[in-house]
C-alpha positions as CSV (number, residue, x, y, z in Angstrom):
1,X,10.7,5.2,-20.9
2,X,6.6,5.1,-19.7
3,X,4.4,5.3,-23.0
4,X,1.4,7.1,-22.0
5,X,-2.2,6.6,-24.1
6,X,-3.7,9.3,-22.8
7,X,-6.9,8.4,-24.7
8,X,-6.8,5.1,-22.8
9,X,-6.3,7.2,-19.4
10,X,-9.4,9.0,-20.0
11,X,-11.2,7.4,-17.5
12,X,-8.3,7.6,-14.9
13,X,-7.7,11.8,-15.2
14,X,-11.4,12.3,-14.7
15,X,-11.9,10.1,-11.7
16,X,-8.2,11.6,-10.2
17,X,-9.7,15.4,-11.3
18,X,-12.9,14.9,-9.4
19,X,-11.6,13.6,-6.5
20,X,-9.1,16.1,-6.3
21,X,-11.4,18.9,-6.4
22,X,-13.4,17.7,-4.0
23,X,-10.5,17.6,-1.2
24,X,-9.3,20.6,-2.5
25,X,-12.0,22.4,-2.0
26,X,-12.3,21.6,1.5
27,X,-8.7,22.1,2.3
28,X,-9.2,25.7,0.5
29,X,-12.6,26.8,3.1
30,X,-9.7,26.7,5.7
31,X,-7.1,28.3,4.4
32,X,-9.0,31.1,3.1
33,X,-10.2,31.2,6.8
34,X,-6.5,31.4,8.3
35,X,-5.4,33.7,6.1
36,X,-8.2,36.4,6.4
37,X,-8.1,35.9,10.4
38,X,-4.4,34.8,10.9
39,X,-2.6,36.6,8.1
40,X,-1.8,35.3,4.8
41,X,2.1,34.5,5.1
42,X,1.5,32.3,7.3
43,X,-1.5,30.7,5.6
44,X,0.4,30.5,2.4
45,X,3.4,29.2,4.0
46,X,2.0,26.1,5.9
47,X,-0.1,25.2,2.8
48,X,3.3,25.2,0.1
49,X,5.3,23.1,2.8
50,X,2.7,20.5,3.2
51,X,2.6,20.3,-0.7
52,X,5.9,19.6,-0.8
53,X,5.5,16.9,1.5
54,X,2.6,15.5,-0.6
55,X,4.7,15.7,-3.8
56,X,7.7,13.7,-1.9
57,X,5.8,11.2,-0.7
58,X,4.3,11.1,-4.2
59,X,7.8,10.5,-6.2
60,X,8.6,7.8,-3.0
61,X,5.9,5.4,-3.1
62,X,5.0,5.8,-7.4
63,X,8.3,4.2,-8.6
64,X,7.8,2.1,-5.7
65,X,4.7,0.4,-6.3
66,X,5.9,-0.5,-9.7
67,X,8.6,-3.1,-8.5
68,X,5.7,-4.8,-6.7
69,X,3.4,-7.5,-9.2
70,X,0.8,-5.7,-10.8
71,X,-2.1,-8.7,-9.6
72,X,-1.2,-7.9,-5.8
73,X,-0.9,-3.6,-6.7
74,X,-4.5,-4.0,-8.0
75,X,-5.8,-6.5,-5.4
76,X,-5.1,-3.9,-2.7
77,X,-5.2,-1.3,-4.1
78,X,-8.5,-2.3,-5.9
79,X,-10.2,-3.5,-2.4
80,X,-8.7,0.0,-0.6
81,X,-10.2,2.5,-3.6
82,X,-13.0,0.2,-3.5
83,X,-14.0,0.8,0.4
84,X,-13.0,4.7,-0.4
85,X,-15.7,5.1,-2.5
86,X,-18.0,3.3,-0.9
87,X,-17.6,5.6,2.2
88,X,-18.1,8.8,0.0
89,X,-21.0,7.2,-2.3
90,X,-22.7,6.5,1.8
91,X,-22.3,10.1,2.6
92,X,-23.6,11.3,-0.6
93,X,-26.2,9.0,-0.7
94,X,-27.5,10.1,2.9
95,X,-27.0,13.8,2.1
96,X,-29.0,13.5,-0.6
97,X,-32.1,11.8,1.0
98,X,-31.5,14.1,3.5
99,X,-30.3,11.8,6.3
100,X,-27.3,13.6,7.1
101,X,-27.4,17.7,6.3
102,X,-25.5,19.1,3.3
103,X,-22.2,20.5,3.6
104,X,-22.0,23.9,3.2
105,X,-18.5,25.5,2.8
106,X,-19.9,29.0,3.9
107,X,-20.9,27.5,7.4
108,X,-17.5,25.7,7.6
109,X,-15.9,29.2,6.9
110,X,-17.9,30.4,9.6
111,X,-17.1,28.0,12.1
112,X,-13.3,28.2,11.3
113,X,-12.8,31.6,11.6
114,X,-14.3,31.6,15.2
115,X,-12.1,29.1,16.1
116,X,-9.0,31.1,15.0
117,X,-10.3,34.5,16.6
118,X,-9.8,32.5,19.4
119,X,-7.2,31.3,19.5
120,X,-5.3,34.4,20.9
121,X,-3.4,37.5,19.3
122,X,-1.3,37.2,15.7
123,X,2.4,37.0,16.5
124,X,4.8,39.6,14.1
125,X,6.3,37.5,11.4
126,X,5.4,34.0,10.8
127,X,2.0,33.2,12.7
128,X,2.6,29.5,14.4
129,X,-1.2,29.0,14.2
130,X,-1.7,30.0,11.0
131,X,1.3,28.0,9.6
132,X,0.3,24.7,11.6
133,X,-3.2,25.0,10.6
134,X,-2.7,25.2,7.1
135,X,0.1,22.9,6.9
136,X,-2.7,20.6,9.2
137,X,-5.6,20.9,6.9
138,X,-3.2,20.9,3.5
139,X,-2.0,17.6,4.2
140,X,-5.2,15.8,6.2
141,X,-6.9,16.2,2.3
142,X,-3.8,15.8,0.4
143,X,-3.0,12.7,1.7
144,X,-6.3,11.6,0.4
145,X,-5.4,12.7,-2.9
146,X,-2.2,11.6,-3.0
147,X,-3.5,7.9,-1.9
148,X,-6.1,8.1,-5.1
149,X,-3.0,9.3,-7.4
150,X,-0.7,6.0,-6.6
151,X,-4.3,4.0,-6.1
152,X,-4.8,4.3,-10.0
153,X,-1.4,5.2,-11.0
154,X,-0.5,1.7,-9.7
155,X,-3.6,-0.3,-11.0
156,X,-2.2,0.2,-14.5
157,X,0.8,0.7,-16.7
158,X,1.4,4.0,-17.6
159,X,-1.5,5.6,-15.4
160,X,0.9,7.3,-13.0
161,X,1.3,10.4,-14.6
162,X,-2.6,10.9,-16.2
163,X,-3.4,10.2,-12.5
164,X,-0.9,13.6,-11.2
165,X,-2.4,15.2,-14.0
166,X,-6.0,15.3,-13.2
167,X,-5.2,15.9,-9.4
168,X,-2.8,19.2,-10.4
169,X,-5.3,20.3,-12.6
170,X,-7.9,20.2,-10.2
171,X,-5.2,21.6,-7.4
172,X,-4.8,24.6,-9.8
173,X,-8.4,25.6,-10.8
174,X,-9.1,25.7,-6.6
175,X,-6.4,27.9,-6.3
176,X,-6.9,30.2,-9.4
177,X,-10.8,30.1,-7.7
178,X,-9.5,31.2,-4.5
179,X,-7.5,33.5,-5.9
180,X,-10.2,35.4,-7.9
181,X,-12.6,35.1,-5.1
182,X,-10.7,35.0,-1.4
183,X,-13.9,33.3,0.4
184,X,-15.2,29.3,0.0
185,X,-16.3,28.0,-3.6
186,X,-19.8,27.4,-2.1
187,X,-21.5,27.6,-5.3
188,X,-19.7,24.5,-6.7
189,X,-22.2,21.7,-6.3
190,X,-20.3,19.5,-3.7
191,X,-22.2,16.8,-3.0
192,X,-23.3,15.7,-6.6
193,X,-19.6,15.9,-6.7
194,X,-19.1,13.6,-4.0
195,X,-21.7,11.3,-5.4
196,X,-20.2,11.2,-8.9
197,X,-16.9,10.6,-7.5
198,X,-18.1,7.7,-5.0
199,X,-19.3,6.3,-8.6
200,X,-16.3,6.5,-10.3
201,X,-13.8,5.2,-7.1
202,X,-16.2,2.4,-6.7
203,X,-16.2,1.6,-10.0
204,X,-12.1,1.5,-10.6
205,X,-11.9,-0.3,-7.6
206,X,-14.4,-3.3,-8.4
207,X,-12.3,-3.7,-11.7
208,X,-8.8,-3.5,-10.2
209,X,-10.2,-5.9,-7.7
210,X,-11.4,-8.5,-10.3
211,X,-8.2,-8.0,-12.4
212,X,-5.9,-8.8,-9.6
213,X,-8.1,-12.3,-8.6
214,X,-7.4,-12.9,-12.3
215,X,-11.0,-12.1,-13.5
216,X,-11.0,-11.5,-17.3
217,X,-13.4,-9.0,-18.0
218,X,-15.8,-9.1,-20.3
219,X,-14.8,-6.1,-23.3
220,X,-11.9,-5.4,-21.1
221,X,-11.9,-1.8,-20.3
222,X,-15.1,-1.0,-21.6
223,X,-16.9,-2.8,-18.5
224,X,-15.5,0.1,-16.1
225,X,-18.9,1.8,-17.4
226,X,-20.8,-1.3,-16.7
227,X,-20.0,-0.9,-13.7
228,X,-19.9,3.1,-13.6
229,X,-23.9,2.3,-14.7
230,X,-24.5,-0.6,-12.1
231,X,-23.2,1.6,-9.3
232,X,-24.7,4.4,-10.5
233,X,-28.1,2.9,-10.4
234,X,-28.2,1.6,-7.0
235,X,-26.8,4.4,-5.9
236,X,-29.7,6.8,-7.0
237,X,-32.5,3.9,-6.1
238,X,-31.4,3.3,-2.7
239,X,-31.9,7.8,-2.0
240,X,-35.5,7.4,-2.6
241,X,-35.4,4.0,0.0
242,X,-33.3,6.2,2.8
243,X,-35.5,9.5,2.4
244,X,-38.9,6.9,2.8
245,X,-37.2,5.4,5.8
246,X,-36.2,8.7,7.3
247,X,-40.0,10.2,6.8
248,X,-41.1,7.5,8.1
249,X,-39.5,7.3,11.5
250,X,-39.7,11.2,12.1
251,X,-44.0,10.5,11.4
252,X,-43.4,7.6,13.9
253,X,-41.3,9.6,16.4
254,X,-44.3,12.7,16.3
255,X,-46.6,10.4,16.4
């Protein structure tokens, strides 16, 4: 039987919550999209298969994992979660020195619905496009959630279900959300999100990294926020450096 210490897997909801939401949210910008242009059957229908999918692949490769050593689980899965974050703390990081624009989930609406007006006449019944595109964009940022699930469910004993926990509960506030307000959660600050998250995956991975090269570290637990801090800190010092760069080369480029 899997003894959970939920106080313990703190850490490991939050991170698996964040993350979640932030895919979620993305996934939902389309759908919402489909199922005003397309029809909602068909929205609604492509999106519950591909969950299915996600929750079978998800009751697959969990038990799996754990027949493998724990050292190699966390050396891969450390070194994977650890190049994940890394590419979302880069986006956030350049969005927020204004490299790279913000997202904005109204313009993504936007943009989606023209490219399903397009897309020809709604068929009676189940609408193929609106089924496949759903089902498309339900598992393209599922997958990413389910990968971050087993990614810390693995790295630990017990973490598994904290892990599904934090994901569902972020996979049901989107969909109460979108529920209540049948157009994209723009107001739900995405790229701090992103940032905080790039943090946190960055973090987890370092540590599941050292752990499974047999690094002992120091307080144990406790030095996930160490490094939470350390890559925290860079993080927000090297948005000042990108925005001086950028301002400089656009003054270079007029001038």
């Amino acid at each position: 039987m899997m003894i959970v210490n939920w106080v313990h897997a703190g850490p490991s909801i939050l991170a698996a919550f964040l993350a979640s939401l932030v895919e979620f949210i993305e996934a939902l910008t389309v759908i919402l999209a489909v199922g005003a242009i397309r029809g909602w059957r068909g929205a609604l229908g492509g999106t519950v298969a591909a969950l299915v999918v996600l929750l079978a692949i998800i009751i697959v490769l969990g038990p799996t994992l754990s027949r493998v050593p724990l050292e190699w689980v966390q050396l891969i899965v450390g070194g994977l979660l650890l190049l994940f974050g890394m590419r979302w703390l880069r986006k956030a990081i350049l969005r927020s020195s204004g490299v790279i624009p913000l997202h904005d989930e109204e313009a993504a609406y936007a943009k989606e619905s023209a490219a399903l007006r397009q897309l020809g006449g709604i068929t009676q019944g189940w609408d193929r496009v609106a089924v496949a595109t759903s089902f498309k964009i339900t598992m393209l940022e599922g997958i990413e959630v389910v990968f971050i699930v087993i990614a810390i469910g693995a790295a630990g004993q017990g973490l598994l279900i904290p892990a599904s926990v934090g994901a569902l509960a972020a996979l049901l506030l989107v969909m109460l959300l979108g529920l209540a307000l049948h157009r994209p959660v723009a107001n739900i600050p995405e790229n701090p999100l992103k940032f905080g998250v790039g943090v946190l995956l960055c973090a987890f991975g370092t540590f599941w990294f050292g752990e499974g090269l047999g690094l002992v570290w120091p307080g144990r637990d406790v030095s996930i926020l160490a490094l939470i801090g350390g890559f925290l800190a860079v993080a927000l010092l090297t948005v000042p450096i990108c925005r001086n760069q950028t301002s400089a080369s656009r003054r270079h480029v007029g001038g």
